[in-house]
N, C-alpha and C positions, 0 to 999 in steps of 0.2 A: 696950237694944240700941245698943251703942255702932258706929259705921259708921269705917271708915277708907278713906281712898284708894288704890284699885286701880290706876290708870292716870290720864294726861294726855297727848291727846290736843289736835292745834292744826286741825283741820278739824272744822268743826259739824256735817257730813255722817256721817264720818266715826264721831265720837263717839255722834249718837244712832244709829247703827246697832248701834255695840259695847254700848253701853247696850241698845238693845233684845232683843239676841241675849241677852244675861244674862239679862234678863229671862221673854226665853223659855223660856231655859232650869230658869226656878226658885231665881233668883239676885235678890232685893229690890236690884236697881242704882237710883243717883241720880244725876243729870248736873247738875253746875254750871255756872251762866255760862251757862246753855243762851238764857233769854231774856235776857237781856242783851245776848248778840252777834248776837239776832234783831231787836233794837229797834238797834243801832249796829253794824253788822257791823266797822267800824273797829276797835272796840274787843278783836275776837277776841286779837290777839296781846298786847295791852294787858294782859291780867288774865291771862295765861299758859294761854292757851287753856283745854279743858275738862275736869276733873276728873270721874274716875267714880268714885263712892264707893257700899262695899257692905258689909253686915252682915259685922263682926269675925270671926266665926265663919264664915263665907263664904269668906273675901278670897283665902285660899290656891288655893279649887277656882277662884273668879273670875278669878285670876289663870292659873292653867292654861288653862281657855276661852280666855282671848282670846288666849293663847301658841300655843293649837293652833292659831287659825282666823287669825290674822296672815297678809298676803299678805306676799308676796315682794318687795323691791325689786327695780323692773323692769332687766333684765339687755339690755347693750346685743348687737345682733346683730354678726355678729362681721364679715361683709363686707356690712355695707348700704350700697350702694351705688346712689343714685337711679337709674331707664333713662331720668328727664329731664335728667340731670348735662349730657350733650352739648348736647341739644336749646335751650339755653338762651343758648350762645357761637350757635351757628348761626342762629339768630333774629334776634340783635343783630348779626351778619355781614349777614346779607339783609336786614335792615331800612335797613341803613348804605348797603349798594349801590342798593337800590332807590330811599331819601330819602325813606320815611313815619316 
């Protein structure tokens, strides 16, 4: 059973979740670096974060799983705009007048 690399992931969270959804799913996945970067977490980006490697003959549906269940980079909101934006001048105004 030869194993190749599915994926590289740089979040340890991150990784064994994707790791364990395969697994759930009936996909023999293996996460490298996993204790390593639990014993130095410094070292996370060090060793190029975490490898997930799965049965050759797998790698293609594996590779689809984790394409389908990918989240979304988060998209910015298009007028966010704090309601404390003001509150914040007017504090440092009244704080100034008053001399606390």
């Amino acid at each position: 059973m030869a194993l190749v690399q599915i994926a590289r992931i740089f979040d340890l969270g991150e990784a064994q979740v994707a790791a364990a959804a395969l697994r759930a799913s009936g996909i023999a996945a293996h996460l490298q670096n996993e204790h390593l970067a639990q014993a130095n977490p410094l070292l996370q980006n060090a060793v190029g974060g975490f490898a997930i490697w799965a049965p050759e003959e797998d790698a293609a549906d594996a590779r689809a799983f984790l394409r389908a269940h990918r989240r979304p980079p988060p998209q910015p909101a298009e007028d966010a705009v704090s309601p404390r934006r003001g509150r914040s001048w007017f504090a440092a105004v009244l704080g100034l007048l008053l001399g606390t």
